[in-house]
VOGU-3710 file (C-alpha; in Angstrom, 3 decimals, decimal comma):
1> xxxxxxxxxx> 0,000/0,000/0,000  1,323/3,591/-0,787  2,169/6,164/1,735  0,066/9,109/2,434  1,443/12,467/1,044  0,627/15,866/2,655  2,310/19,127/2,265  1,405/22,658/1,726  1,967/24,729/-1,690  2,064/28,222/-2,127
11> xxxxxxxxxx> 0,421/29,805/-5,332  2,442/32,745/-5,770  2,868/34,737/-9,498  2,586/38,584/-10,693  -1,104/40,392/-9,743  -4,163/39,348/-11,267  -3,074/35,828/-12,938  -5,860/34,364/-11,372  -4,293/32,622/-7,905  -7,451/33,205/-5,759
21> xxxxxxxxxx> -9,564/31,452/-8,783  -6,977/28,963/-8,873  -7,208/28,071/-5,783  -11,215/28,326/-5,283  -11,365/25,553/-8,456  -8,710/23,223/-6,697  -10,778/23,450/-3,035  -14,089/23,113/-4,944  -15,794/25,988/-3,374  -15,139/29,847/-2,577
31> xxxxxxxxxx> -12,661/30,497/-0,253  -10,532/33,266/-1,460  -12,426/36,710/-2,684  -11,945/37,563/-6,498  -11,736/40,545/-8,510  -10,229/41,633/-11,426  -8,816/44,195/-9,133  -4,743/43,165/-8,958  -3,792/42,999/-5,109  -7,286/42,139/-4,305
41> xxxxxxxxxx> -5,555/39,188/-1,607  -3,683/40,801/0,868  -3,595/37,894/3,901  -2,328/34,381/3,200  -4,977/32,003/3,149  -4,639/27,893/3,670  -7,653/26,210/1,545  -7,556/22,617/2,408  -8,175/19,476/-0,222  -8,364/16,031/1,286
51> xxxxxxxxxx> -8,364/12,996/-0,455  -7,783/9,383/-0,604  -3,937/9,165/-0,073  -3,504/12,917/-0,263  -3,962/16,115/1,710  -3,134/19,475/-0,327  -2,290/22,346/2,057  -2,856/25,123/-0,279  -1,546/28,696/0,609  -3,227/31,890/-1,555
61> xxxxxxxxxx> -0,695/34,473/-1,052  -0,593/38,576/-2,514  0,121/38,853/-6,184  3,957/40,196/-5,851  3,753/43,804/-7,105  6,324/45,102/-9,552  6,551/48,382/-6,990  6,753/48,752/-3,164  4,915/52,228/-2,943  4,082/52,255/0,869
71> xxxxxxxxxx> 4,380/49,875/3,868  1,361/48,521/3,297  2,918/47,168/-0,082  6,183/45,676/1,464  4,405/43,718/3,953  1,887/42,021/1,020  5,424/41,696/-0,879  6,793/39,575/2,314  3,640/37,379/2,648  4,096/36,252/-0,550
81> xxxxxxxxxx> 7,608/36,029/-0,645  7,025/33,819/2,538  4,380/31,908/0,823  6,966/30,721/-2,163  9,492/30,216/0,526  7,809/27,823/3,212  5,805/25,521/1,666  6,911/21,639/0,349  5,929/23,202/-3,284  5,860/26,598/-5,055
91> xxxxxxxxxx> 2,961/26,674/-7,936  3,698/29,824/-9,953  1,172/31,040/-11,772  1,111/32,743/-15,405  -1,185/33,872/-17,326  -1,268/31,805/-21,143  0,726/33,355/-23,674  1,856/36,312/-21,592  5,139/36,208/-19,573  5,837/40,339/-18,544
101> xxxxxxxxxx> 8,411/41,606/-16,691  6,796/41,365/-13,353  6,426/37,783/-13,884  10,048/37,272/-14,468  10,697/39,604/-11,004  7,714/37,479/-9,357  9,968/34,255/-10,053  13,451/35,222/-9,219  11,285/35,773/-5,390  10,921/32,120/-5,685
111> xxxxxxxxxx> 14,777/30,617/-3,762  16,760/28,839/-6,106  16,238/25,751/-4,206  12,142/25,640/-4,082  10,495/23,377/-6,116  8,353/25,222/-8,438  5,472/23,815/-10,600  4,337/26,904/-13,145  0,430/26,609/-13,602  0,112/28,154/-17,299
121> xxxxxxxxxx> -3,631/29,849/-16,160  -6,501/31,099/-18,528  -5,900/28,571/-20,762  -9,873/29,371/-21,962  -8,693/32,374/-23,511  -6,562/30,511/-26,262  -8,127/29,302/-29,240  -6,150/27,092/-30,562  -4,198/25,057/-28,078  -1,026/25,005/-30,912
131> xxxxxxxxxx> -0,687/28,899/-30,693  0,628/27,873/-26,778  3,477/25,498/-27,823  6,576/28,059/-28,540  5,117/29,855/-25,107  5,450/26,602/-22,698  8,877/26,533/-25,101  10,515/29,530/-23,936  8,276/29,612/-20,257  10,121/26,398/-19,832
141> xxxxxxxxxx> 13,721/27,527/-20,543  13,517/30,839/-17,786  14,091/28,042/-15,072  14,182/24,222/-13,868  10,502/23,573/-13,274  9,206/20,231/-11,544  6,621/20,408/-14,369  4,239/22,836/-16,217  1,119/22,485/-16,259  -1,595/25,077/-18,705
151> xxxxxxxxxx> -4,929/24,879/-16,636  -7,685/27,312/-16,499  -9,275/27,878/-13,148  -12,424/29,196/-14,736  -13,757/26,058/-16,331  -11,606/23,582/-14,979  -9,835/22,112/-17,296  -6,525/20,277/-16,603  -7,015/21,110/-13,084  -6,869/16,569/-12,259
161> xxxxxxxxxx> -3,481/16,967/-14,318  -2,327/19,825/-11,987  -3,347/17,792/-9,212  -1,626/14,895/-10,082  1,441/16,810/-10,609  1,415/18,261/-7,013  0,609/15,173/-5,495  4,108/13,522/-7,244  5,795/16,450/-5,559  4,688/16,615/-2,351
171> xxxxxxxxxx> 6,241/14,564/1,192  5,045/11,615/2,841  3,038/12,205/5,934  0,128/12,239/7,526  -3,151/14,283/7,238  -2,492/17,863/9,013  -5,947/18,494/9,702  -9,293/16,914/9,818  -10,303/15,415/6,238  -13,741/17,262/6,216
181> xxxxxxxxxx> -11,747/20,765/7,120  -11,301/23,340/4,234  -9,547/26,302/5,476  -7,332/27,346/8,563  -9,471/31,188/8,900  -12,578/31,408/10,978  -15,900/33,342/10,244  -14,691/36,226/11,394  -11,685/36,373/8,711  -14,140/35,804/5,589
191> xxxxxxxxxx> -16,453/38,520/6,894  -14,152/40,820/6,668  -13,309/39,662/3,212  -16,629/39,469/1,754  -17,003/43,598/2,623  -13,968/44,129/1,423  -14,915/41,877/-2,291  -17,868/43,806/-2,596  -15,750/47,530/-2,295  -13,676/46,223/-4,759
201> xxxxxxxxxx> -16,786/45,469/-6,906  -18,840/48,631/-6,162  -15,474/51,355/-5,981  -13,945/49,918/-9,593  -10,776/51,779/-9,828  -11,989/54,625/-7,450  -9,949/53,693/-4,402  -10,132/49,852/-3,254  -6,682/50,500/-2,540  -7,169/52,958/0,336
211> xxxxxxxxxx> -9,747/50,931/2,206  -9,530/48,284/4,529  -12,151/46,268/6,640  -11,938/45,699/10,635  -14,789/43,133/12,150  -15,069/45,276/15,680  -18,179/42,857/16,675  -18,741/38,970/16,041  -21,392/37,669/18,372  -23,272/34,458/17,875
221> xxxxxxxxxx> -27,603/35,692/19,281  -29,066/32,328/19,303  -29,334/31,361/14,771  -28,040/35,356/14,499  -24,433/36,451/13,645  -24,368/39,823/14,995  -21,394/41,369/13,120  -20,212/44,874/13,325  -17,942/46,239/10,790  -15,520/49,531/10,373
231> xxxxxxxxxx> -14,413/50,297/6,488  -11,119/52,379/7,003  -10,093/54,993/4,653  -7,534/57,991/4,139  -9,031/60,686/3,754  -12,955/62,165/4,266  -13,147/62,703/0,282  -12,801/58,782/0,142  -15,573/58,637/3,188  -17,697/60,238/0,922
241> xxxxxxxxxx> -17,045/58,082/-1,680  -17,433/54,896/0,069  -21,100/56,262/1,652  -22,590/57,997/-1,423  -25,332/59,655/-1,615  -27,546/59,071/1,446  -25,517/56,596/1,971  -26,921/54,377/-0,067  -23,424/53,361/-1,844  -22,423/52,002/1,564
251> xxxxxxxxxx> -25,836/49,906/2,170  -25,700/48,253/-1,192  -22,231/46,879/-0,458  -23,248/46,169/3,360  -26,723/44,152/2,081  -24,368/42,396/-1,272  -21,772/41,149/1,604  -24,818/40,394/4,326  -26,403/37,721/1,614  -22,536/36,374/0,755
261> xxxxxxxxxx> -22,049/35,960/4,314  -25,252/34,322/4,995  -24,786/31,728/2,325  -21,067/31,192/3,517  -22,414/30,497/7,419  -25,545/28,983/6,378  -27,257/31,226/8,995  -28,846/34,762/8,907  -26,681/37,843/9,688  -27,007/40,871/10,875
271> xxxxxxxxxx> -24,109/43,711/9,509  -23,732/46,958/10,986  -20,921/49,237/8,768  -19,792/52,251/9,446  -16,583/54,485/7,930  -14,045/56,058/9,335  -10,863/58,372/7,950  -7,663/56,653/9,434  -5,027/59,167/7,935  -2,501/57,448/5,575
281> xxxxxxxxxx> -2,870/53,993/7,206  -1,767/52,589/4,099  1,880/53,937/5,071  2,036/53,971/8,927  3,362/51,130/10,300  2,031/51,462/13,542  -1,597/50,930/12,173  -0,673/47,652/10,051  0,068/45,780/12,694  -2,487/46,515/14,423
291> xxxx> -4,473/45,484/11,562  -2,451/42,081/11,402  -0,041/43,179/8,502  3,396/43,369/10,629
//
């Protein structure tokens, strides 16, 4: 009979190639928010598969941004540097037919010595899977690769392949945590989350960047989660931004995350929001780690 392999693998790449799909497809449900925002993820995030023979420790990290701008930036640029680094497998992720600059400074992150698998993402978006053959070409000559592997985490396709691969890769060992448990974060984490998704959604390019969300209140009332939530911004031009008029910008995000939530806990919530102008937090140090980001 064969061992047992578990080990943990950090999906780490350039913004926006589609990690937090990538990993949603390979759990089999949402865990990790989405936009088409780049630096949506800021925390790390274990999603959990377990199957016969296997357990696949997944770790969603920050898309590794070309520029440090602020302190808020270097610490995502750690977590995901950190990610790559600590895990029994790096899977870098690409985007098909499109290898830029940043992904080239996203990989030399990944030590010399890691064991990298390159996910070749959006593979939907090519036509004519012979227009990707002098791409996986020259994608595979920029490094020694354990394999690579052209998925797409939208339909999921190739995603058993990927699998497959990872499992090869990974250590011998026991299960790490319960086979029916999907993620290390608790309720509390992924309401914070789901607020911040739906800013992302609502703001567009406006100023996703300059917000973050604190859970000040997480109360279980009987078959009620009573959750109270501050949106922190920069300055009181973004306040007014984020409330709209009447205030009605902030209620449609508050009542879009209230019905994510709800569907996520399997249980009816109540969300209280409010906004408040935390001057440059983006850049003060102080502030990020009290926000967990030190």
């Amino acid at each position: 009979m064969s061992e047992h392999k578990c080990g943990t693998i950090g999906l780490v790449g350039r913004p926006n190639t589609g990690k937090s799909s990538l990993l949603n497809r390979l759990i089999g449900q949402k865990l990790s928010i989405v936009s088409a925002k780049p630096q949506t993820t800021r925390h790390l995030l274990n999603g959990i598969l377990t199957v016969p023979g296997c357990q696949y420790v997944f770790v969603d990290s920050p898309g590794l941004p070309s520029e440090q701008k602020n302190v808020l930036h270097r610490a995502l640029t750690r977590r995901a540097v950190e990610a790559a680094r600590d895990v029994d497998v790096a899977v870098f992720v690409v985007e098909a037919g499109r290898f830029t600059p940043e992904d080239r400074a996203a990989l030399e992150r990944i030590p010399a010595e890691q064991r990298i698998v390159v996910a070749v993402n959006k593979l939907d978006t090519v036509k004519h899977r012979a227009e990707l053959i002098p791409f996986l070409d020259r994608l595979s000559k920029t490094r020694e690769f354990h394999a690579v592997v052209p998925v797409s985490a939208k339909t999921g396709r190739n995603i058993p392949e990927l699998l497959r691969v990872l499992r090869e890769a990974l250590p011998e060992g026991p299960p790490a945590y319960p086979e029916d448990q999907v993620t290390d974060r608790d309720e509390r984490f992924f309401a914070a989350e789901l607020l911040r998704e739906k800013i992302f959604e609502e703001l567009g390019q406006e100023l996703p960047y300059r917000c973050e969300v604190v859970i000040d209140s997480f109360k279980d009332d009987g078959r009620l989660r009573r959750i109270e939530a501050t949106i922190l911004v920069e300055r009181d031009s973004q306040k007014a931004i984020v409330l709209g008029t009447k205030g009605e910008r902030l209620k449609k995000m508050a009542t879009n995350a209230r019905k994510d939530m709800e569907k996520l806990f399997q249980g009816k919530v109540y969300l209280g929001t409010w906004v408040k102008v935390r001057k440059s937090w983006t850049d003060d140090a102080r502030v990020l780690r009290q926000l967990g980001y030190e």
